[in-house]
C-alpha positions in Angstrom: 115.7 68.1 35.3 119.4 68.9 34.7 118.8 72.1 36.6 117.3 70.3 39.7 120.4 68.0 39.8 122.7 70.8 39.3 120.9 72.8 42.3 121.6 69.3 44.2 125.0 68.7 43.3 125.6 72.5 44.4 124.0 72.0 48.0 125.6 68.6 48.6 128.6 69.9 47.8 128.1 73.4 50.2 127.4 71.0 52.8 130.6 69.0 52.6 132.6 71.9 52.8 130.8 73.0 55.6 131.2 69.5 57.4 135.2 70.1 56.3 135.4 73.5 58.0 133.9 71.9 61.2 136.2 69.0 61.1 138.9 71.9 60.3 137.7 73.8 63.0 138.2 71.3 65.7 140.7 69.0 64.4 143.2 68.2 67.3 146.3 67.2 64.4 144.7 63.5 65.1 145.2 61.2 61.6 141.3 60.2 61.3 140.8 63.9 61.7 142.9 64.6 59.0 141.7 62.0 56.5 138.7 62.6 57.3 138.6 66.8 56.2 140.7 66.1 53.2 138.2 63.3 51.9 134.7 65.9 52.6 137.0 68.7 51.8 137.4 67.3 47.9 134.1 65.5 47.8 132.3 69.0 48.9 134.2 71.1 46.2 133.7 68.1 43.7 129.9 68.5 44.0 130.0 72.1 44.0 131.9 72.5 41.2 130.1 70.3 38.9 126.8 71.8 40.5 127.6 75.0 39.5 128.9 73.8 36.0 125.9 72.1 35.3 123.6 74.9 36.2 125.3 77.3 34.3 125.7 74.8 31.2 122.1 74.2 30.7 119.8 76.4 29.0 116.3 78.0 30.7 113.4 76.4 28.9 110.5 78.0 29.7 
């Protein structure tokens, strides 16, 4: 169960760095632009991180 949430958190958090690379990508300087890569910018590598932590930090029960 831990696992599946880890494997969740990971992806959710891929995605929002993705979706911060976009916004990166074709940001004009604009200030919603801005806000708007820094907030999915730390939500994605908040998710990720504690994804990837929680993956490695639980033990395979087979």
């Amino acid at each position: 169960m831990k696992r599946t949430f880890g494997a969740i958190l990971t992806v959710l958090g891929i995605a929002g760095l993705i979706y911060a690379a976009v916004i990166f990508a074709s940001t004009s300087g604009a200030e919603r632009d801005i806000r708007g890569l820094i907030i999915y910018g730390i939500l994605g590598a908040v998710f990720f991180i504690s994804g990837i932590g929680l993956v490695k930090a639980t033990k395979d029960e087979s």
